[in-house]
C-alpha positions in Angstrom: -5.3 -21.6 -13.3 -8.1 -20.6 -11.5 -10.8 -18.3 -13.7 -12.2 -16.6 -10.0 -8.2 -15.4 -9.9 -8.5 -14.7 -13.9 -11.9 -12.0 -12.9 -10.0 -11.0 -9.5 -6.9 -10.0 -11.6 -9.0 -8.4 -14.6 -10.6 -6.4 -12.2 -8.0 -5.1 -9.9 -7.4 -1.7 -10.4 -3.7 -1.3 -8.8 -0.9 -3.7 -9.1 -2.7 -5.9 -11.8 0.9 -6.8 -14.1 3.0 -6.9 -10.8 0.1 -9.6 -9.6 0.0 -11.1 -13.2 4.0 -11.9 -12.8 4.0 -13.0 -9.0 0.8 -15.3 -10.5 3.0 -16.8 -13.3 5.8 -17.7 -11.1 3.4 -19.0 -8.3 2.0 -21.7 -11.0 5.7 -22.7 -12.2 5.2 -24.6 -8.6 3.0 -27.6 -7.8 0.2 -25.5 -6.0 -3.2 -25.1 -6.4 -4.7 -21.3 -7.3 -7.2 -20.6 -5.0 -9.2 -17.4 -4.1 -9.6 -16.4 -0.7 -10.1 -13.9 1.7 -10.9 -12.1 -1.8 -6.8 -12.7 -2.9 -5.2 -15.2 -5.1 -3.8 -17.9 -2.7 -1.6 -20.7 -3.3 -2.5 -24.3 -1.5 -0.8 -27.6 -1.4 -2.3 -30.9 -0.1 -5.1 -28.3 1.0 -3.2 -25.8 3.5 -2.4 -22.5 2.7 1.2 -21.5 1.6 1.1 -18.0 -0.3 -1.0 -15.0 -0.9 -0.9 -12.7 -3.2 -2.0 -8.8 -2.2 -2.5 -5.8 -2.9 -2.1 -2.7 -0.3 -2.2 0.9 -1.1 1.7 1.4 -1.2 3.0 -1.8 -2.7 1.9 -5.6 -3.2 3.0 -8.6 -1.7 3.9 -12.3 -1.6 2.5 -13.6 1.6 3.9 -16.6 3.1 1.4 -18.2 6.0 4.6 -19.8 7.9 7.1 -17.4 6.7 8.7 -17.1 10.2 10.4 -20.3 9.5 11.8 -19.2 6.3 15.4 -19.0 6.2 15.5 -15.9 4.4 19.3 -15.6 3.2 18.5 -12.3 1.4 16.9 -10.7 4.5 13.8 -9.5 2.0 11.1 -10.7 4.6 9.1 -8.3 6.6 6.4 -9.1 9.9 3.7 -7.0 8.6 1.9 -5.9 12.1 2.0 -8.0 15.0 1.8 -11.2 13.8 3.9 -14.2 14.6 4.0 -16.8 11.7 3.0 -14.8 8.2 6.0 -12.8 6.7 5.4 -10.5 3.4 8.1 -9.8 0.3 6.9 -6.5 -0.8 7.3 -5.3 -4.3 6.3 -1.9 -5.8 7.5 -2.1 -9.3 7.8 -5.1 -12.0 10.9 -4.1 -12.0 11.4 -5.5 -8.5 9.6 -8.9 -8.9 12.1 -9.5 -11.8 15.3 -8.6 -9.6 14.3 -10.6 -7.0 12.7 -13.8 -8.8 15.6 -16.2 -8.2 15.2 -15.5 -4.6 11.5 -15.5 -4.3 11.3 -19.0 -6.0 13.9 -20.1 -3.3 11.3 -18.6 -0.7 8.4 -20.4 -2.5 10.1 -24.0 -2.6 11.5 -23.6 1.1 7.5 -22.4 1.8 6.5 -25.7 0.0 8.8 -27.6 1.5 7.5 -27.0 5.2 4.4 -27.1 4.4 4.5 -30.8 3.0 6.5 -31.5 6.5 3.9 -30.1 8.7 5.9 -27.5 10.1 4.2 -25.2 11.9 5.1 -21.8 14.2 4.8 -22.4 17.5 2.5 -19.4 18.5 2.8 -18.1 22.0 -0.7 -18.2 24.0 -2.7 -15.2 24.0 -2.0 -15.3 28.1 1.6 -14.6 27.6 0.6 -11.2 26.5 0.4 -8.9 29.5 -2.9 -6.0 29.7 -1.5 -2.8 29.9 -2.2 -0.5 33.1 -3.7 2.1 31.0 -6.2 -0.4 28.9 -7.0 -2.6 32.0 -8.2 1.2 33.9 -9.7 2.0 31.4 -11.7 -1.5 30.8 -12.5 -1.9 34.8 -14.3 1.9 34.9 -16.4 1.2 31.7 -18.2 -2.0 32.0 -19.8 -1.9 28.6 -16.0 -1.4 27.4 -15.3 -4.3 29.1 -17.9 -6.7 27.5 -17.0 -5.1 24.2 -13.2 -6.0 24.6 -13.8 -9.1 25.6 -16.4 -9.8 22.6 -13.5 -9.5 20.7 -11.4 -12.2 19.0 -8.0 -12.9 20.6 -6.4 -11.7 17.9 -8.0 -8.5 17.8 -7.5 -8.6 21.8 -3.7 -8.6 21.4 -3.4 -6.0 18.4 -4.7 -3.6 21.0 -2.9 -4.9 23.4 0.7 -4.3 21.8 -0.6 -1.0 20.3 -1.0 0.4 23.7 1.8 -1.0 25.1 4.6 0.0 22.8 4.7 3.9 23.9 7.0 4.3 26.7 5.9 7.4 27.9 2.3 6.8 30.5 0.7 10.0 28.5 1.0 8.2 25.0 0.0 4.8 25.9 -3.6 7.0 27.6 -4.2 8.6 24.2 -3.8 5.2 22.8 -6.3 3.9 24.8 -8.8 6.9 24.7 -8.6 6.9 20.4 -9.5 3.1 20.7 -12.5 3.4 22.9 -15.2 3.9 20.1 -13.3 0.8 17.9 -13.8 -1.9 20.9 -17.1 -0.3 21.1 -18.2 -1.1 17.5 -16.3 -4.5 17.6 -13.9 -3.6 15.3 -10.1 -4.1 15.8 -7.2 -1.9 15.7 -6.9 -2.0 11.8 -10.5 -3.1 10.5 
């Protein structure tokens, strides 16, 4: 037990029993309690496996390479746009207890390919294409431009997919027009 995730927990002021429960379960398993990124995370032989958070609606196990996880029970959810991390969300104690069986199954599958190295194979950020709208947009604002591409890859894509995903022209404009003051200030689509 780790006493920065001991203050972290003490501290939180929403989901501090459901993170207490997903904690003791976590240290049943051979992994090291970290904190990072300001969140309780579980390591083995020094990579991450699991997170635990807390979001406004619910709280969360958080498995790094969860898109390789077999999940049986179909209790995994992409949070966003990412392509490796997978979430089990739970919004009662209630819920953790229902689903421990499974989640231990999830954690010792998560340990498992870990310790073999397994990793997602991530497509390159160049396999994303710009949309129309966004690459306009970028080409009549030069300082819009440099800002965009000041910004991590990651961030890059997030905006990328966000403006893309409308089918209708109109929709995907507005998209681009509320993100304009964001790329400006550096920040991404959800910071």
């Amino acid at each position: 037990m780790n006493p920065k995730v001991d203050l972290f927990l003490e501290s939180a002021k929403k989901w501090q029993a459901e993170s207490q429960q997903l904690r003791s379960i976590l240290l049943s398993f051979p992994l090291d309690e970290e904190l990072k990124w300001g969140q309780p995370c579980y390591t083995c032989g020094g990579k991450n496996v699991v997170l635990i958070g807390g979001f406004k609606e619910y709280c969360a196990l958080l498995f790094f390479q969860g898109a390789l996880l077999s999940d049986p029970k179909q209790i995994l959810i992409a949070p966003g746009q990412v392509q490796a991390g997978r979430q089990i969300r739970f919004a009662s104690l209630r819920e953790i207890t229902a689903l421990e069986p499974a989640v231990r199954i999830y954690i010792a599958e998560a340990i498992a390919i870990e310790k073999a190295g397994t990793k997602v194979k991530l497509k390159p950020h160049s396999a994303y294409k710009m949309p129309v709208e966004l690459k306009k947009k970028l080409e009549a604002m030069p300082r819009l431009n440099a800002a965009f591409a000041a910004l991590t890859p990651g961030r890059q894509r997030e905006y990328m997919l966000h403006i893309s995903a409308p089918k209708q022209a109109r929709t995907r404009e507005a998209r681009v027009e509320k993100s304009v003051e964001r790329i400006l200030a550096g920040k991404g689509l959800n910071d």
